[in-house]
C-alpha positions in Angstrom: -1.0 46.0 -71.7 -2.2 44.5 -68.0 -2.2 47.5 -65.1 0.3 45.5 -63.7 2.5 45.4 -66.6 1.8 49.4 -66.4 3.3 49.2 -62.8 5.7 47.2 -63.0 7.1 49.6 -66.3 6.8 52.7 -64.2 8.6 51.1 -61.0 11.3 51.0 -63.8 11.5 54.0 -64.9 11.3 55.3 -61.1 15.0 55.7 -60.5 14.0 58.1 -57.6 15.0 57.3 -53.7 11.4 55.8 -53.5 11.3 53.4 -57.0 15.1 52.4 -56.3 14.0 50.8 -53.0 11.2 49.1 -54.8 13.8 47.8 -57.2 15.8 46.2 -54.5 13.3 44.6 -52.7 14.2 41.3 -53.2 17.9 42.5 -51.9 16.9 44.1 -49.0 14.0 41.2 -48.1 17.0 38.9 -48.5 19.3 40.5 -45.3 15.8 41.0 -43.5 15.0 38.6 -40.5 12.5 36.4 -41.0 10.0 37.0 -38.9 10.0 40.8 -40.5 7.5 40.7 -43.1 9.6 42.5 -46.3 6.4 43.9 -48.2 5.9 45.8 -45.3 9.1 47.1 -44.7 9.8 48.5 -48.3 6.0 50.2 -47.9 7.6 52.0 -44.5 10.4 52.6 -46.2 9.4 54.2 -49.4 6.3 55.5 -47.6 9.0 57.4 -45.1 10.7 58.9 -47.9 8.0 59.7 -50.4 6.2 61.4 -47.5 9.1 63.9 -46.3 9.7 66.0 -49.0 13.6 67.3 -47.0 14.5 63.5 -46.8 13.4 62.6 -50.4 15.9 65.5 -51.4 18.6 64.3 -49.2 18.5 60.6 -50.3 18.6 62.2 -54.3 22.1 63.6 -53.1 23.6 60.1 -52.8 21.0 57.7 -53.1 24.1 55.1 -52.6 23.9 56.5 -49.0 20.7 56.3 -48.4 20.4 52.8 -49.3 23.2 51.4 -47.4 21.6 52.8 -44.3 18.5 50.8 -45.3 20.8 48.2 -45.7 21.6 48.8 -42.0 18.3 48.3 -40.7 17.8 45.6 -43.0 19.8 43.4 -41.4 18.7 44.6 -37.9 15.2 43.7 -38.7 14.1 47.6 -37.5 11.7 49.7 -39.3 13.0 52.6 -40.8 11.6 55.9 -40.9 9.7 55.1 -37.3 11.3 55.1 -33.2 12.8 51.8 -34.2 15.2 53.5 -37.0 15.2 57.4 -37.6 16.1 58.7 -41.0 17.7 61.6 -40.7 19.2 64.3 -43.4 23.0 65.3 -42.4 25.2 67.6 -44.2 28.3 66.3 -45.8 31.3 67.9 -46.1 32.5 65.5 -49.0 29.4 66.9 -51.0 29.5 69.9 -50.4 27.6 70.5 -47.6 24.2 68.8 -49.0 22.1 66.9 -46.9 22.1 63.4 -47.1 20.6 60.5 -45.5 21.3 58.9 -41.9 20.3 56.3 -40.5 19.8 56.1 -36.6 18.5 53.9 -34.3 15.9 54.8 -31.8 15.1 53.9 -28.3 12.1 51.5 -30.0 15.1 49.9 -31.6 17.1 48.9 -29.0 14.3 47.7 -26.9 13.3 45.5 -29.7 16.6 44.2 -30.1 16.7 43.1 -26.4 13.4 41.4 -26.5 14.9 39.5 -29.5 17.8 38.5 -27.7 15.3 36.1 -25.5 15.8 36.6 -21.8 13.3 39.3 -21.1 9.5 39.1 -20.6 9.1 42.9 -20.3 10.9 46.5 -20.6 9.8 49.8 -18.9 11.9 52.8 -20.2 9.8 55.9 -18.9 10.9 60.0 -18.4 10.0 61.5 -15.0 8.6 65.0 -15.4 8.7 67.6 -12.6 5.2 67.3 -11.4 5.6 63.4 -10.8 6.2 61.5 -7.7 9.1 59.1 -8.2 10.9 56.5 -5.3 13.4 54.5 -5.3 15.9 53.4 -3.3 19.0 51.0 -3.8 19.4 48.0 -1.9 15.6 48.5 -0.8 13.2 49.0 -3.8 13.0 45.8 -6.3 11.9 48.8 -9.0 10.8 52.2 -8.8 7.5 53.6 -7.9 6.3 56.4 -10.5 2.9 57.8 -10.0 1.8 60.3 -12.5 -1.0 62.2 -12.7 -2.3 61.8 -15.7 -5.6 64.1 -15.8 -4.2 66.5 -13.6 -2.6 69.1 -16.1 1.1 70.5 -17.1 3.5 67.2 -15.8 5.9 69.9 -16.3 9.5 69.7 -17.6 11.6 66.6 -18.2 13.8 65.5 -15.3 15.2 62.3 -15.9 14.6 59.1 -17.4 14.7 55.4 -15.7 14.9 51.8 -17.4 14.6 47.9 -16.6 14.1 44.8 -17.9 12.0 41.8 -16.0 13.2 38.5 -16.4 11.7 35.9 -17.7 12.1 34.1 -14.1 10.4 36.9 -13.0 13.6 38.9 -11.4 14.3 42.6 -11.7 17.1 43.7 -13.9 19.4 46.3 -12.4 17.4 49.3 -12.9 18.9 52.4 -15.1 18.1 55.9 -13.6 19.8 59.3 -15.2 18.8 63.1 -14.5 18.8 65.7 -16.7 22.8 66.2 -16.0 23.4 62.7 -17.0 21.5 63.0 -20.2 22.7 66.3 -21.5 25.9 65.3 -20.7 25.4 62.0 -23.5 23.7 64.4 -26.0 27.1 66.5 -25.5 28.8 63.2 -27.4 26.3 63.3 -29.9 27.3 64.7 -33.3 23.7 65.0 -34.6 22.4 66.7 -32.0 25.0 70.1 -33.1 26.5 71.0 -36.2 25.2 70.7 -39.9 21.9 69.2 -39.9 21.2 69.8 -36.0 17.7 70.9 -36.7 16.4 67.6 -38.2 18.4 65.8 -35.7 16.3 63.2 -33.0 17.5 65.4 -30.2 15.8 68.4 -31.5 13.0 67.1 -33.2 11.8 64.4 -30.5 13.8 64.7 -27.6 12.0 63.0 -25.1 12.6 60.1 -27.3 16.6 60.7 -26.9 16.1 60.7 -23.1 14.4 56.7 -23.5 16.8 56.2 -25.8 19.5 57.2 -23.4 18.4 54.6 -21.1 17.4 51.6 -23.1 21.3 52.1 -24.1 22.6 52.2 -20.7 20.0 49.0 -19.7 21.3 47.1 -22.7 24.8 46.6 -20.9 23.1 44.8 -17.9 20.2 43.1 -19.6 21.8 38.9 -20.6 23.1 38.6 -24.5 21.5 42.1 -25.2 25.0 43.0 -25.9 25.4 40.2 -28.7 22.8 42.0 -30.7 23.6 45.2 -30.4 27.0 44.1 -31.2 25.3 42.9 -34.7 24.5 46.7 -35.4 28.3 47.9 -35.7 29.6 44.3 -37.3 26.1 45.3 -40.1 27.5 48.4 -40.8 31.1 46.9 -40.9 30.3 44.5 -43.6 27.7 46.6 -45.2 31.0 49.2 -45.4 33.0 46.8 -46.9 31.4 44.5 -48.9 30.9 44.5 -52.7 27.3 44.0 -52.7 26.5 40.8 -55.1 23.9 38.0 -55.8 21.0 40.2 -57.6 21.2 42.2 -60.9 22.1 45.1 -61.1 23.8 45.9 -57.3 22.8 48.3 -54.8 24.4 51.6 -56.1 27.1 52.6 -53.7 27.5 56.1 -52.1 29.2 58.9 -54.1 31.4 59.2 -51.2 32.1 59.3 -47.3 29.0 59.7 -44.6 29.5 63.2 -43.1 32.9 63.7 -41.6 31.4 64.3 -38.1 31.1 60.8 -37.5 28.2 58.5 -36.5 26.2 60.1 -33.6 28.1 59.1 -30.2 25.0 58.0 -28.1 23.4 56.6 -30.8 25.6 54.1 -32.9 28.4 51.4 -32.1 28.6 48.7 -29.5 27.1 49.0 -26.0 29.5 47.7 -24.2 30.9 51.2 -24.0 30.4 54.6 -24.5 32.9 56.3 -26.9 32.5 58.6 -30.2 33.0 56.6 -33.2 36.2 56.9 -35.6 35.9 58.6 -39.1 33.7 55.9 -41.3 35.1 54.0 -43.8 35.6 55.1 -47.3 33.5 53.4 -49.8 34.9 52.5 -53.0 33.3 54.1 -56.4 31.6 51.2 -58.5 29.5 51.3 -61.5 25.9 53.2 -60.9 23.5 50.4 -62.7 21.7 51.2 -65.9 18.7 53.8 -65.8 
């Protein structure tokens, strides 16, 4: 027996969170863009999962779940388990208040997406700390001026967050600036950021990501066609909700049941034309788990 027949028949019997990815590579490197290159991807993937021993035990809950929300990134063309698309454990109501998986997409995410959409040359999303010396004034200042000291010590605390794009005819887009009111006040609509499963949430765990995140957001509704492809993200998880996956042998196994009843997180999920928390998710129908 070759070593790689060896792998290949212990990739089989791997019907963990890790060797089920493996399994459906050529599913997921199917919805993947391509300029995304899908050998990699599945690596992050597994690699994200095998290396977290709280999210390998969350996707074993449902592993239907968690692959759907790879499924999600899939088709965005984001990496999962980095800034581009968090996986996060949540506690679910519907079984019985075990962590699964979550998928969420980070600030990296959404600035990737609007560089995709082809109109940009460049986005700055930066957080102003205490200790820095920001200006900028409207209907005077083209963009802000942030000077920072960088070898100067404690920058001290976080105090608000700014974003814009520069076109690729070399104007400024409208420029995105929020203070710490502002941004609490969008991690108030976020239901991972309280709740079951708060502690492993984005907000708590990397939270002056969730303040760039914030922005890139709020800059995506200015920036030309960004909205188009953040649009893509809810219509992804639409049909991946919906659909009866098909076309490889066996299908992806679906999830046991509904995400967590709290709902996609507010701030981070659903289209960016506006700002709303999202309805309860849709039900997924019970299908036939495929053969060990």
């Amino acid at each position: 027996m070759t070593e790689n027949t060896v792998s290949n028949a212990v990739a089989v019997r791997d019907n963990g969170p890790g060797g089920m990815v493996t399994q459906y590579q050529e599913e997921y490197a199917a919805l993947l863009p391509s300029h995304v290159n899908a050998d990699q991807w599945v690596r992050l993937a597994v690699g994200a999962i095998r290396g977290n021993q709280m999210l390998e035990q969350a996707a074993k809950t449902d592993i239907g779940v968690f692959l759907r929300e790879l499924k999600t990134a899939a088709r965005l063309g984001l990496e999962p388990g980095t800034e581009q698309f968090y996986l996060t454990p949540r506690k679910s109501k519907a079984h019985g208040y075990k962590f699964i998986i979550q998928g969420i997409v980070g600030y990296q995410g959404i600035v990737e997406l609007i560089y995709r959409a082809g109109a940009v040359s460049s986005v700055v999303v930066e957080t102003v700390r205490a200790n820095d010396t920001f200006r900028y004034v409207i209907g005077r200042d083209e963009r802000p001026v942030h000077d920072v000291d960088w070898f100067g010590g404690d920058r001290g605390d976080l105090v608000g967050v700014y974003a814009y794009a520069v076109m690729k005819d070399g104007a400024t887009s409208k420029v995105v600036i929020l203070n710490r009111q502002q941004v609490m006040d969008a991690k108030a609509l976020s239901d991972s950021a309280k709740g079951k499963g708060a502690d492993y949430s984005p907000w708590n765990t990397n939270e002056e990501a969730m303040w760039l995140k914030t922005a890139a957001r709020r800059l995506a509704k200015w920036v030309p066609t960004s909205a188009e492809y953040m649009r893509e993200q809810l219509r992804a998880q639409a049909e991946v909700a919906s659909e009866v996956p098909g076309g490889f042998a066996p299908p992806l196994p679906q999830p046991k049941a509904d995400l967590p009843d709290e709902g996609d997180d507010a701030e981070d999920e659903g289209p960016i034309d506006a700002e709303f928390v999202d309805d309860e998710p849709t039900p997924w129908p019970e299908v036939a788990q495929p053969p060990a």
